[in-house]
Backbone as numpy.savetxt, mean C-alpha at the origin, in Angstrom:
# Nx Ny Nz CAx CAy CAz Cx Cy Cz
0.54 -11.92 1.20 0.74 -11.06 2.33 0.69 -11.95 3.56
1.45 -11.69 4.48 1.74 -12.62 5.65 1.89 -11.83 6.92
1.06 -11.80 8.08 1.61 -11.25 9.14 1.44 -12.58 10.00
2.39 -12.08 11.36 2.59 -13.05 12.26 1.75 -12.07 13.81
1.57 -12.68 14.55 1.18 -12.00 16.02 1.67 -12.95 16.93
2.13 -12.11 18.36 3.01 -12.99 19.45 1.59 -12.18 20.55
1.54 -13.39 21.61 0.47 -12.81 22.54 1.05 -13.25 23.53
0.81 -12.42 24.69 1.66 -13.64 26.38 2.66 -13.42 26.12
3.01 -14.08 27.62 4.55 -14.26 27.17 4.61 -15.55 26.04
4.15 -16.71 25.93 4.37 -17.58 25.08 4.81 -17.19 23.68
4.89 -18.24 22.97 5.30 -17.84 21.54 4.32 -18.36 20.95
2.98 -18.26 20.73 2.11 -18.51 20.33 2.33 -17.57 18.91
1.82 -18.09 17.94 2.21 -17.34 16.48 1.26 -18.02 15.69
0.55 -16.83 15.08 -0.72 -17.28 13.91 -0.06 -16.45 12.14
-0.58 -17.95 11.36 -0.08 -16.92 10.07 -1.30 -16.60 9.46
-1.54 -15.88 8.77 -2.66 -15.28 8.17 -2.29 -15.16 6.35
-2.93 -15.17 5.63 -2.91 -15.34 4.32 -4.06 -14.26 3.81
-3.88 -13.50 3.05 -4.62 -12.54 2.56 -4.80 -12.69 1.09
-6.00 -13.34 0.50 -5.93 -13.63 -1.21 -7.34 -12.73 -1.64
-6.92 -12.66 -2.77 -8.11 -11.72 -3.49 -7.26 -10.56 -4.32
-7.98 -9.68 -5.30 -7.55 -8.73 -5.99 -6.81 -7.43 -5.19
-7.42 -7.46 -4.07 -7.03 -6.05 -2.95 -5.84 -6.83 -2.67
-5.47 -7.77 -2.09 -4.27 -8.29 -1.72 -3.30 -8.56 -2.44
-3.43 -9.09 -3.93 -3.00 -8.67 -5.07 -2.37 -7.36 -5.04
-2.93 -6.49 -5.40 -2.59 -4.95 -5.67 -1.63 -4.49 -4.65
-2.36 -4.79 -3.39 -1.54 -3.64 -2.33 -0.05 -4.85 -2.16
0.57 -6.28 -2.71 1.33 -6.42 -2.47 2.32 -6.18 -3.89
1.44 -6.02 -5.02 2.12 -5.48 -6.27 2.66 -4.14 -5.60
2.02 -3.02 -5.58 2.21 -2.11 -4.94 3.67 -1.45 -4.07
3.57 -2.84 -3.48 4.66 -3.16 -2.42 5.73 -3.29 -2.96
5.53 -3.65 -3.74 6.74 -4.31 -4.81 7.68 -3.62 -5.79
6.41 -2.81 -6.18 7.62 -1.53 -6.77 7.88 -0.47 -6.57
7.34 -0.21 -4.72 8.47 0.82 -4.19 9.56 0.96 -3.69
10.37 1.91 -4.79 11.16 2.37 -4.25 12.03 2.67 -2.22
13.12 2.35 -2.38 13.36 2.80 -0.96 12.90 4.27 -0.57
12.36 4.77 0.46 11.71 5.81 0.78 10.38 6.34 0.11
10.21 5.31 -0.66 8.61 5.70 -1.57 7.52 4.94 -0.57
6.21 5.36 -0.67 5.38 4.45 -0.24 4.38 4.77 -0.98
3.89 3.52 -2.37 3.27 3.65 -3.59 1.82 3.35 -3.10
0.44 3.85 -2.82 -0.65 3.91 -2.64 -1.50 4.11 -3.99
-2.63 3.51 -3.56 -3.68 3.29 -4.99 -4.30 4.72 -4.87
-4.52 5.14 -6.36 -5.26 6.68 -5.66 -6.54 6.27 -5.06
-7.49 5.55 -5.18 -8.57 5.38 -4.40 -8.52 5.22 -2.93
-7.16 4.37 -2.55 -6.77 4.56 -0.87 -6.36 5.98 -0.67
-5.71 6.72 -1.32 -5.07 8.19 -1.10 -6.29 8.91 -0.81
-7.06 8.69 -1.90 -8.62 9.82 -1.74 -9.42 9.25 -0.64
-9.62 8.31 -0.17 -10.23 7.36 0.70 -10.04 7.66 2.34
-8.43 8.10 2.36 -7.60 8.47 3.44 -7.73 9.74 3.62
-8.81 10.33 2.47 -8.75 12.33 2.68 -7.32 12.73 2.68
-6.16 12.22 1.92 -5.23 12.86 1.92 -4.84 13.99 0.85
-4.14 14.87 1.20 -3.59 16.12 0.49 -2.35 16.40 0.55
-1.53 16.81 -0.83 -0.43 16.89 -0.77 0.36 16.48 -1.90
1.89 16.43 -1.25 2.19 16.24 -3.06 2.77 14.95 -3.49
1.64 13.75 -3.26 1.51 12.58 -4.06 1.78 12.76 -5.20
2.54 12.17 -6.01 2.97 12.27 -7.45 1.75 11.12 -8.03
1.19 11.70 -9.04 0.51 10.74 -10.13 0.84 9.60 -10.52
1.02 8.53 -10.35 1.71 7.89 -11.58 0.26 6.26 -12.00
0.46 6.04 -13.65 -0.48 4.71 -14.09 0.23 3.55 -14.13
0.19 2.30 -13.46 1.07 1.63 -13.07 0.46 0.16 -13.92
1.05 -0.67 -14.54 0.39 -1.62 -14.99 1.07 -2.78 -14.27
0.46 -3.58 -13.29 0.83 -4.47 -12.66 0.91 -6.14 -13.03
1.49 -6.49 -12.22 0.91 -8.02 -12.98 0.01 -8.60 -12.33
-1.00 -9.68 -12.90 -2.20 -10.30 -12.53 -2.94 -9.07 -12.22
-2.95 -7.67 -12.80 -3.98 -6.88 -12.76 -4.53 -6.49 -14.27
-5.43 -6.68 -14.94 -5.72 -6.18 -15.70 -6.05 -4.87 -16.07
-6.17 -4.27 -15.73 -6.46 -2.60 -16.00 -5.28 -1.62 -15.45
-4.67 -0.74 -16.25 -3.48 0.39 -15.30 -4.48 0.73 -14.21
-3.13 0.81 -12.75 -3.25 1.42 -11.56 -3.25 2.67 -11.44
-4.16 3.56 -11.30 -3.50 4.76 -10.67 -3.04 4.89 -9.42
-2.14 5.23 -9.28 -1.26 5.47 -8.32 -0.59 6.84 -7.37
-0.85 7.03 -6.12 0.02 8.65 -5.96 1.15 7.90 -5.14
2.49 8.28 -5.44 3.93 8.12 -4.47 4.15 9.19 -3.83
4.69 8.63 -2.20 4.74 9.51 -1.40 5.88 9.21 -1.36
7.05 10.37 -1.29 8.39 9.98 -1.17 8.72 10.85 0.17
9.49 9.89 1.06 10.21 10.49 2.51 10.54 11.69 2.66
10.04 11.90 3.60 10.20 13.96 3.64 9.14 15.13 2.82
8.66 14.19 2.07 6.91 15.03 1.33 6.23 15.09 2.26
5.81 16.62 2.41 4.23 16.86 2.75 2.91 16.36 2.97
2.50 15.26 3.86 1.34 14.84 2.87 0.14 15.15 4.32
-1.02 15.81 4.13 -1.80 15.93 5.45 -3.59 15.68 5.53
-3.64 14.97 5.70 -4.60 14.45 6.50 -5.90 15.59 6.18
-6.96 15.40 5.73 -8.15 16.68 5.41 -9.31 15.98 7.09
-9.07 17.09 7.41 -9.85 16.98 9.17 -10.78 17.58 9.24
């Protein structure tokens, strides 16, 4: 995972590197969504208090040992926020 940041006017630019199992996952994750999907771990979904109609799915990734559960949110689904 890689982000960049611009500050000032300069072009000052930092890269950042994100390693570990969480960074792992959420860029597996990344990886096999679909255009208009956005594939979340159910523990971030429940985590986020979200509700709605996340589809289920057990995802077996690579460099993960255990299936993912997973909810997909596909563009134009419902999904809301528990307040």
């Amino acid at each position: 995972m890689r982000s960049s940041a611009q500050s000032g006017r300069g072009r000052d630019l930092a890269e950042l590197t994100a390693i570990g199992d969480a960074a792992n996952v959420g860029a597996r994750l990344a990886s096999v969504a679909d255009i208009g999907e956005l594939v979340v771990s159910a523990a971030a979904y429940a985590a986020a208090g979200l509700s709605g109609d996340g589809e289920a799915r057990e995802l077996v990734l690579k460099g993960v040992t255990a299936p993912v559960s997973v909810r997909v949110l596909h563009s134009g689904n419902s999904v809301e926020a528990i307040v």
